[in-house]
C-alpha positions in Angstrom: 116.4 115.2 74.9 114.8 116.6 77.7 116.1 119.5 80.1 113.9 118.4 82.9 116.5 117.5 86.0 115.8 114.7 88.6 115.2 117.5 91.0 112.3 119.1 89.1 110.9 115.7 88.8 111.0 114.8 92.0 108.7 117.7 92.4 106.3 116.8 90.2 106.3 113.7 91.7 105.7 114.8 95.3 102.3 115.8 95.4 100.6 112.6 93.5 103.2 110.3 96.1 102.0 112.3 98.6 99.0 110.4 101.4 98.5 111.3 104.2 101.8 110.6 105.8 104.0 113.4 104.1 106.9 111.5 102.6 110.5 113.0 101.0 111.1 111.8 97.9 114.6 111.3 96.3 116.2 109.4 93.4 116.4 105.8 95.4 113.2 106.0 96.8 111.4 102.8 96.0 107.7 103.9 95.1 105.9 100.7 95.5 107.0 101.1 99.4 105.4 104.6 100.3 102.3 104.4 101.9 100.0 106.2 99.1 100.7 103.8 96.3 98.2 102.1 95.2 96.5 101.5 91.4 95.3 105.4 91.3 99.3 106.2 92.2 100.0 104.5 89.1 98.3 106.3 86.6 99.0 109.5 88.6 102.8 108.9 87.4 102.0 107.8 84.6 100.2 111.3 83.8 103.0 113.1 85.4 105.9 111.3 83.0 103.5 112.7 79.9 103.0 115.8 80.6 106.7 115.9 82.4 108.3 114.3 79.4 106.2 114.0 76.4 105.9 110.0 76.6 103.6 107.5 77.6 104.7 104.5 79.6 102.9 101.3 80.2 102.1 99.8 83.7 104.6 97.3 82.2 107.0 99.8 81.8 106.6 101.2 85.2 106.4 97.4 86.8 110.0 97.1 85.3 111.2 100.0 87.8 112.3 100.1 91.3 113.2 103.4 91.7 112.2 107.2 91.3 115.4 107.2 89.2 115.0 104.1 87.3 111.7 106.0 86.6 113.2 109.3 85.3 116.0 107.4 83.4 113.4 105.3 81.2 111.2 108.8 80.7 114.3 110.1 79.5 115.4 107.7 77.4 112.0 107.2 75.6 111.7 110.8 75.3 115.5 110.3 73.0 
């Protein structure tokens, strides 16, 4: 089971959401709607839940998420 908090995710996360506009992230941010996702967004998250959790997700897994949180939650719950 992983130690990794939402918080230290979250910062992970922030520079690979980051575009130009400098966004906040939190738990209920809803990725698809920041302004610097696009396909390239996706397999930066992707990269970051590997390296962040030791486990690979599919677009299709990441298409089933809303959420930052719904994110971290399946990362941890793949990672058992």
């Amino acid at each position: 089971m992983t130690t990794l908090s939402i918080e230290d995710f979250l910062a992970e996360l922030g520079p690979v959401l980051q575009g130009e506009t400098p966004v906040t992230l939190s738990p209920e941010t809803v990725f698809r709607e920041l302004p610097a996702w696009d396909s390239v967004a996706v397999l930066a998250v992707l990269a970051v839940v590997d390296g962040c959790f030791g486990v690979q997700l599919s677009a299709a897994d990441l298409n089933r998420c809303r959420t930052v949180a719904d994110v971290y939650r399946l990362a941890v719950a793949k990672a058992g």
